[in-house]
C-alpha positions in Angstrom: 20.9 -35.8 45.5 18.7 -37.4 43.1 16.0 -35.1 43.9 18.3 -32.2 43.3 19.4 -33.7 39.9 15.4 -33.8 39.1 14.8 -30.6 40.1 17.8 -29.0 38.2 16.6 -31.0 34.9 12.7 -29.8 35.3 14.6 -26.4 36.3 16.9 -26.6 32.7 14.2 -27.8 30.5 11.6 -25.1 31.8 15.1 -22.5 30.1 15.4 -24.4 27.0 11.6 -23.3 26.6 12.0 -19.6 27.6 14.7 -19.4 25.4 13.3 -21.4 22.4 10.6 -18.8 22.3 8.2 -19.3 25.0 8.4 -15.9 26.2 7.2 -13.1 24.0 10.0 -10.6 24.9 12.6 -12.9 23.5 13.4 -13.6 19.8 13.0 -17.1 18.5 16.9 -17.0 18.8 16.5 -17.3 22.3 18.2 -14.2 23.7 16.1 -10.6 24.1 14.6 -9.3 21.0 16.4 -6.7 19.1 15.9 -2.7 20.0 16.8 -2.6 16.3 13.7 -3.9 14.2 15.0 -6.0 11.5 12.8 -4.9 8.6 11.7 -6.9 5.4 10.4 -4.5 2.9 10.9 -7.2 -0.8 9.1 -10.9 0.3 9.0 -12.8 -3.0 7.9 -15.3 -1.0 4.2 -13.7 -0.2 4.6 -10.7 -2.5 4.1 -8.5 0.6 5.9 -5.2 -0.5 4.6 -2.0 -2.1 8.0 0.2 -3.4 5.8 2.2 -5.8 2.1 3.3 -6.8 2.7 1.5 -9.5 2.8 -2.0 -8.3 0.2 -2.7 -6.5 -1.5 -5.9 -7.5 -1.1 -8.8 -5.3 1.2 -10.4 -7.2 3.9 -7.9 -7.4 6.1 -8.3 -10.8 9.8 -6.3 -9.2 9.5 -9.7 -7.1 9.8 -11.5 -10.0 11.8 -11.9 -13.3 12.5 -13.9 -16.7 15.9 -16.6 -15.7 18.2 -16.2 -18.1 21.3 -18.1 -19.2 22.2 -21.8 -18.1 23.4 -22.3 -14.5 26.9 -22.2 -13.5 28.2 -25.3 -11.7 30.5 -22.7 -10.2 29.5 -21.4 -7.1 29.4 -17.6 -8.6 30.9 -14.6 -6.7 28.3 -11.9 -7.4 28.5 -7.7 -6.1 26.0 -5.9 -5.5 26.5 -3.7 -8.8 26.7 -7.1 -11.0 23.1 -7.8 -8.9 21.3 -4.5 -9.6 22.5 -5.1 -13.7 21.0 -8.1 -14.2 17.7 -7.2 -12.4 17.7 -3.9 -15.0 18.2 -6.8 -18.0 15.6 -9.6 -16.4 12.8 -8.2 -13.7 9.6 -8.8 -14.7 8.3 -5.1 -13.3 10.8 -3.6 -15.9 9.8 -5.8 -18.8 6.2 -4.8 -18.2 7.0 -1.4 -18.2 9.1 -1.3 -21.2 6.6 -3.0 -23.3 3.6 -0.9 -22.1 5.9 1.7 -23.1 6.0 0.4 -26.6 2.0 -0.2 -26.8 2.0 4.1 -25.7 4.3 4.6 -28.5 1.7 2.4 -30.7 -1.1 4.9 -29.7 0.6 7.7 -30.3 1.9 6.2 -33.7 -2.1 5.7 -34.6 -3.2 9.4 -33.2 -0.7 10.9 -35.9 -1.8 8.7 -38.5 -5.2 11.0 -38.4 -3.3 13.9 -39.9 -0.7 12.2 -42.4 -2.2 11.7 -46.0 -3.6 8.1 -46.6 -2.8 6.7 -50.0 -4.4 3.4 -51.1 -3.9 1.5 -54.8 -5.7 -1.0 -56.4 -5.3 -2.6 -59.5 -8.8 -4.2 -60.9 -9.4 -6.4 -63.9 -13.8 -6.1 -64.9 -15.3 -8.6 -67.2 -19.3 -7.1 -67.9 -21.9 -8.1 -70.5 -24.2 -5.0 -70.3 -28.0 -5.2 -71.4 -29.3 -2.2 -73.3 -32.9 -1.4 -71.8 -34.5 1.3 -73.5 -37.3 0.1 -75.6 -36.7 2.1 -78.6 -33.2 0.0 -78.7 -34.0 -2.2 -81.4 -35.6 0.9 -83.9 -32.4 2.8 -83.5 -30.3 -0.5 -84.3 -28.9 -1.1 -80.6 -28.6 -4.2 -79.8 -30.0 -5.3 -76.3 -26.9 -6.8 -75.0 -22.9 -5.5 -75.1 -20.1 -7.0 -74.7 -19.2 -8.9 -73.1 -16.0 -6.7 -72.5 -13.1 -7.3 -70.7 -11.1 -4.3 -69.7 -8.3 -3.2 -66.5 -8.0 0.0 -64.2 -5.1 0.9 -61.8 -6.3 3.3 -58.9 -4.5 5.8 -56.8 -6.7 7.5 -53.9 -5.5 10.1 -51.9 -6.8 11.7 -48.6 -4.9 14.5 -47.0 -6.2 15.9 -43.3 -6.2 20.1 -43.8 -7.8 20.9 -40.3 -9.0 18.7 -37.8 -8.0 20.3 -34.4 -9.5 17.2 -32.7 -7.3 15.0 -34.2 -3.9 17.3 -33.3 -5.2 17.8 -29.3 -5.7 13.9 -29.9 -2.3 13.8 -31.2 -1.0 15.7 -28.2 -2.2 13.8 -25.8 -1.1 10.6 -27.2 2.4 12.7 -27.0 2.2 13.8 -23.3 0.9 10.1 -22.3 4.1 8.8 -24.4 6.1 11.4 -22.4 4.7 9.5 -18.9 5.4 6.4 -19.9 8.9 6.8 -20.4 8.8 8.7 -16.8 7.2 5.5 -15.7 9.5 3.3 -16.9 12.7 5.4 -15.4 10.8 5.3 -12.4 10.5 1.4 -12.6 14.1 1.0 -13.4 14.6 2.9 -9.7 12.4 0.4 -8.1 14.4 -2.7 -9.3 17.7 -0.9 -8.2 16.2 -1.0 -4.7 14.8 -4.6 -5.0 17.3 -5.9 -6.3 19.7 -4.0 -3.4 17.5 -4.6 -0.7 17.4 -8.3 -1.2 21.2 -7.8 -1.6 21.7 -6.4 1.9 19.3 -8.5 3.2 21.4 -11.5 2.5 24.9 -10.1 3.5 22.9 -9.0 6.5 22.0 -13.2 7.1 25.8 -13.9 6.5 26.2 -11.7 9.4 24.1 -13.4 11.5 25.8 -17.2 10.4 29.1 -16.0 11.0 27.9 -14.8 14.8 25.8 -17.7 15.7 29.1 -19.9 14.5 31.3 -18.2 17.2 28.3 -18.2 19.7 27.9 -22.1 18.9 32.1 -22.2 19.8 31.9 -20.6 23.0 28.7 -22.4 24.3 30.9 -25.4 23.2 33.9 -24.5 25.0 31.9 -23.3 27.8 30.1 -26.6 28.1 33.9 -28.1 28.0 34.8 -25.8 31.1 31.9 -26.7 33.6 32.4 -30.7 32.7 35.8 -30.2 34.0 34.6 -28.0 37.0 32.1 -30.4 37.8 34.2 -33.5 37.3 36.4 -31.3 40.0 33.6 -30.9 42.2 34.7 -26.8 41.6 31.2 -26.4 40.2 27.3 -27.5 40.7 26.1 -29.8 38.2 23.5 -27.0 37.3 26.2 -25.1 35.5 26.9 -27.7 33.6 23.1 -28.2 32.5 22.9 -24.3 31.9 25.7 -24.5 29.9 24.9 -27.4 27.9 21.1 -25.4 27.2 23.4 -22.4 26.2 25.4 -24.7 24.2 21.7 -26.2 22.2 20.1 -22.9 22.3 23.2 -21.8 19.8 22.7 -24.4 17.7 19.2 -24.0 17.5 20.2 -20.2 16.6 22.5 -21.2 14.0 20.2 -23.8 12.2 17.3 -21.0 11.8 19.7 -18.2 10.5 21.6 -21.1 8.1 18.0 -22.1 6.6 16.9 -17.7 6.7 20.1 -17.4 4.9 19.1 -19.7 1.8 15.6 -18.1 1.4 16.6 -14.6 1.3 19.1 -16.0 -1.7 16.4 -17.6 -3.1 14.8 -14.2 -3.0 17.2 -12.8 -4.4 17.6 -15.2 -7.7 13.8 -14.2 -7.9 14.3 -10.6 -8.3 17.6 -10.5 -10.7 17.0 -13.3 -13.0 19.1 -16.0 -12.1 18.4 -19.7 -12.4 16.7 -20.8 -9.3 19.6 -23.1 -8.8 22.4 -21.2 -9.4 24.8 -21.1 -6.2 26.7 -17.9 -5.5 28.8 -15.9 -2.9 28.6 -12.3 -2.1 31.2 -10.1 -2.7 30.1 -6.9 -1.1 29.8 -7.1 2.6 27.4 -5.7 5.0 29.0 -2.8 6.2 28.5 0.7 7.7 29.3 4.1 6.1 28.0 7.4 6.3 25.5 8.6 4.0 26.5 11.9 1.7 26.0 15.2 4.0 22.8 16.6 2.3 20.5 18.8 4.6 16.7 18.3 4.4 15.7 21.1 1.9 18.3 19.4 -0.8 16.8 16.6 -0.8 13.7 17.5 -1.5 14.6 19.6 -4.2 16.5 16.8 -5.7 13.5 14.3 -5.3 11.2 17.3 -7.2 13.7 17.3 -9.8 14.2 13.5 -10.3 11.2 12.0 -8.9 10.2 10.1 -12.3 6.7 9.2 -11.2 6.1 12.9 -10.3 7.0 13.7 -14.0 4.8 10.8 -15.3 1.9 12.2 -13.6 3.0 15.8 -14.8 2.8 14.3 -17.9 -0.4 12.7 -17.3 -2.4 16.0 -16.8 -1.1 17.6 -19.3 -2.4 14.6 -21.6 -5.9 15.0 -19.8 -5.7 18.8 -21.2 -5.6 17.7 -24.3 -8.0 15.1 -24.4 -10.4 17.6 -22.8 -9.8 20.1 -26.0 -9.9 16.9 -28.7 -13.5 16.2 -27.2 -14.7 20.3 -26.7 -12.9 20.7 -30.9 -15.3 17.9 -32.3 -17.8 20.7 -32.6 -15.6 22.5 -35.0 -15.4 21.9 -38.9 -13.0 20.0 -40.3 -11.3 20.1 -43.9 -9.7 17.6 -45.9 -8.9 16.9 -49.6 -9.8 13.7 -51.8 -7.9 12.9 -54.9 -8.6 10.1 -57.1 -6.1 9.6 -60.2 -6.1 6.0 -62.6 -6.2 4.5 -65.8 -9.0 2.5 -68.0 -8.3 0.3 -71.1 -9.1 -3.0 -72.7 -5.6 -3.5 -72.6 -2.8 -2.8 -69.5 -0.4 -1.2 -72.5 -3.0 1.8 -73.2 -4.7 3.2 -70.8 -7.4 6.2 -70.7 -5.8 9.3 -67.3 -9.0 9.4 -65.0 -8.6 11.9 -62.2 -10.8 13.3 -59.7 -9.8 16.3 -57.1 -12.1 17.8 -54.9 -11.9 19.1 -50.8 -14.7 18.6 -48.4 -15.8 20.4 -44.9 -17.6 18.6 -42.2 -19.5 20.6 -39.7 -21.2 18.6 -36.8 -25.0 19.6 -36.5 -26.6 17.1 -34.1 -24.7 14.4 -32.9 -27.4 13.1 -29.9 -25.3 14.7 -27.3 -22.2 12.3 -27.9 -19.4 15.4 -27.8 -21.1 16.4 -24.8 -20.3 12.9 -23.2 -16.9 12.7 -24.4 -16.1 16.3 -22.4 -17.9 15.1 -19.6 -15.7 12.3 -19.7 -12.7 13.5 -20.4 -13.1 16.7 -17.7 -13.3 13.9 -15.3 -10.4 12.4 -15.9 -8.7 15.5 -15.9 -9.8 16.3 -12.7 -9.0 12.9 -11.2 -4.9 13.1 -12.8 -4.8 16.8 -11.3 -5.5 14.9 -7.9 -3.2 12.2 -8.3 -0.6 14.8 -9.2 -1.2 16.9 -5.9 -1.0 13.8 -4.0 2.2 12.4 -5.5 3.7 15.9 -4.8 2.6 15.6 -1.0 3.7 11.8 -1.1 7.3 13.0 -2.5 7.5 15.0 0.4 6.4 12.4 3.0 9.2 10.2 1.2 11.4 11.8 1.8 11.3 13.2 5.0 9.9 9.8 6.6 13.4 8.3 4.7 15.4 10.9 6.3 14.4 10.6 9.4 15.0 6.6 9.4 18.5 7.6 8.5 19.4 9.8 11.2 17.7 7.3 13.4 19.7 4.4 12.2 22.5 6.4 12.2 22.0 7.0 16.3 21.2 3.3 16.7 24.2 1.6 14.9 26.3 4.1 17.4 24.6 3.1 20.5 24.1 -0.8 19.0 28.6 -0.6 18.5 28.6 0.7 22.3 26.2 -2.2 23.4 27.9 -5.1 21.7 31.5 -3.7 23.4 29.9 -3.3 26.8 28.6 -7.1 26.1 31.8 -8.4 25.3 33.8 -6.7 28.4 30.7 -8.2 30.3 31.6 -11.8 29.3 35.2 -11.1 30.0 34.5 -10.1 33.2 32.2 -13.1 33.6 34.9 -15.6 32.6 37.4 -14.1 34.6 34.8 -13.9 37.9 34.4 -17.5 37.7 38.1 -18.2 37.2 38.8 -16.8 40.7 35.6 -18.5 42.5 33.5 -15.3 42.3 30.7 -16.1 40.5 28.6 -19.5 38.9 28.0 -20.6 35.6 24.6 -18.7 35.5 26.3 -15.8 35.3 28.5 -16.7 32.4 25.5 -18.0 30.6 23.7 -15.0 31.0 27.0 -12.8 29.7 26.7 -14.8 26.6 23.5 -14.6 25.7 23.6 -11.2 26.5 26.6 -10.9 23.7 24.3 -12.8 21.6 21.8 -10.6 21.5 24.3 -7.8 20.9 25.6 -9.4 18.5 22.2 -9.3 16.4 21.1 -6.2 17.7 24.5 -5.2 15.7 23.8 -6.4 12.6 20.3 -5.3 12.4 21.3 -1.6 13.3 23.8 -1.5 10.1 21.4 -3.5 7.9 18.7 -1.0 9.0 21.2 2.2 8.5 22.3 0.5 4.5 18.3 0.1 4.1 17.4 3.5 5.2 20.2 5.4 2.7 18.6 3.0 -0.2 14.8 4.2 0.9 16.4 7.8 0.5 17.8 7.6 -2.7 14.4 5.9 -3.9 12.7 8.8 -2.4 14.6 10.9 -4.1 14.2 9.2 -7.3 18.2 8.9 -7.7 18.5 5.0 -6.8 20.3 4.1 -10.0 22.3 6.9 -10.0 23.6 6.9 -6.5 23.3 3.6 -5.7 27.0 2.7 -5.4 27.5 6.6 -3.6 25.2 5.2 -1.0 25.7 1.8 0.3 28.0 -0.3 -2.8 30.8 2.0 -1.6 31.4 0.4 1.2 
């Protein structure tokens, strides 16, 4: 007997290892891994993710943001629309784009300044002693110094730009890059819509798996209650009761890791939307599933070609490089402008003497040491390399969404065959339980029914979490994430 007890102790320690993690086919949960990859596309944590072109320094800024407001010693309910609007009023990815949206207005601003007319006045007060040099001065009577004198002159000086076709391609350019940079920063206002709603679904999807590892942790507790009283009734082997008791730990052990995933992915979340790192709160959209809009393949892609912002920033983009490319070649050409000079001289401010001067000037580059040529050269090659990035954005729209759609009707199959698996696993317990009621079968079998359930369970929630991440990748691909966001998943 006391070798048998050894034995079944070496037996249940040598499971608590399997299950812990020991084997690589099972999750650190302890029951098989998921068929249903559970993936992690926003990390603030390690700055991992890439959701645009746009962000791809290592420290991303949509995984970060400016906390706002005072923290609420309420714990704070909080939807998934209230989420998306405060990470559109505090993400750091946004703010960067809005202001580098200001500094292109700020170029453009300067670039028309070259053709509006400059006007400067001055206002000068001279005090001169003048010495009279000619040396006949003193047989005509001049005296060899004047003055001194004292006298004021108020200045007006115009310039006025006639033709300078450099300066209006110039202009245009500055125009077209203005024109991206708005496209950039609707395009960035997409891109916290689905951090901000990934992060969101992410953590209903960890309140999922709390609320399944507490009723797992329940029935390995009232399983553990059921083989003590078989064993105390000598119905059972004492290595049920062991297995159960591992069963019983193993859920626990569960329950602990999700609890502690659970507060990091909120943590996440605060990161992304601007709330105090402290701030407690409590969703108020659930993880659910729903079926995405019924939109064939071909519509979407002509909606992503329509509202795909970065493919109109880098639209915009080329045709900015045109320009500069015909400001550089038009620096050869003359240019025109007008000069106008109007003020007033006198000893005193109360009378003054009209000055005015008006005259217009060309300017007609001869030799310039090969400078123009440089500035085409340079500016042909960055047309050539925005032409690129524009072809490759179209093929990368395309490749967006088609890779999106595909997750979705894969996720779509999966949450439908994960809802099949998790009802075969509970009739498999019931029939487990009701085996051993009538002598049929050991606790082994009932162990292994629960796990089994477990693992359903998770394989569950990671199928609908997947399916709610794939319709947000598809509105992102489409470039409609802020639009249809609620259409999509916060409809639920």
């Amino acid at each position: 007997m006391k070798n048998s007890l050894q034995l079944c102790t070496v037996l249940s320690f040598a499971l608590l290892l399997f299950q812990a993690g020991g084997s690589s086919a099972q999750s650190a949960g302890g029951y098989p891994a998921n068929s249903i990859p559970t993936p992690r596309p926003l990390d603030p944590a390690t700055n991992s993710t890439n959701p645009s072109a746009s962000a791809t320094q290592s420290q991303n800024p949509y995984l970060g943001s400016v906390p706002t407001g005072p923290v609420d010693p309420a714990n704070r309910p909080l939807s998934l629309l209230q989420a998306v609007q405060l990470a559109l009023r505090s993400n750091l990815g946004l703010i960067d784009t809005q202001e580098q949206n200001v500094t292109q207005r700020a170029a453009r601003i300067r670039a028309l300044s070259a053709l509006l007319p400059h006007l400067d006045a001055s206002a000068t007060q001279h005090y001169a002693l003048v010495s009279m040099i000619p040396s006949d001065a003193r047989e005509i009577g001049v005296p060899k110094l004047v003055g001194p004198v004292s006298y004021d002159s108020l200045d007006l000086d115009l310039r006025q730009t006639i033709f300078n076709l450099s300066a209006a391609e110039r202009l245009r350019s500055a125009s077209q890059e203005t024109k991206a940079a708005e496209m950039s920063n609707l395009d960035s206002r997409n891109i916290v819509v689905l951090a901000a709603a990934s992060a969101y679904i992410t953590i209903a999807a960890s309140e999922s798996r709390v609320h399944a590892d507490e009723a797992q942790l329940e029935l390995g507790k009232a399983l553990e209650v059921l083989m003590h009283d078989r064993v105390e009734q000598g119905v059972s082997p004492e290595i049920d009761l062991i297995r159960a008791k591992v069963a019983e730990r193993t859920a626990e052990q569960r329950l602990t890791m999700a609890s502690v995933q659970l507060e990091k992915d909120k943590l996440a979340l605060t990161r992304i939307i601007g709330l105090p790192i402290e701030q407690q709160f409590t969703l108020t959209t659930p993880l659910s599933y729903s079926d995405a809009p019924n939109s064939d393949l071909r519509t979407m892609l002509d909606t992503a070609r329509a509202n795909r912002s970065d493919l109109k920033a880098a639209a915009a983009r080329v045709d900015a490089a045109h320009s500069a490319v015909k400001a550089a070649s038009a620096q050869r050409l003359p240019s025109l402008s007008i000069d106008a000079h109007y003020g007033g001289t006198a000893i005193t401010p109360t009378r003054l003497y009209s000055t005015y001067d008006v005259g217009g000037s060309i300017r007609v580059p001869l030799f310039t040491g090969r400078e123009i040529a440089s500035d085409v050269s340079a500016a042909q090659a960055n047309l050539t390399r925005r032409s690129a990035e524009l072809s490759d954005l179209g093929a990368r729209v395309q490749f967006d969404v088609r890779s999106a759609y595909l997750d979705l009707e894969s996720a779509q199959r999966s949450v439908s065959v994960a809802g099949e698996n998790l009802d075969l696993a509970k009739e498999g317990l019931k029939e487990a339980r009701d085996r051993l009621d009538v002598g049929l079968s050991n606790g082994l079998e009932v162990t292994e029914a629960q796990q089994t359930l477990a693992g359903a369970q998770d394989n569950y929630i990671s199928s609908i979490y997947a399916h709610n991440l794939a319709k947000l990748m598809l509105i992102r691909a489409t470039g409609t994430a802020e639009d249809n966001l609620l259409a999509y998943v916060g409809g639920n």
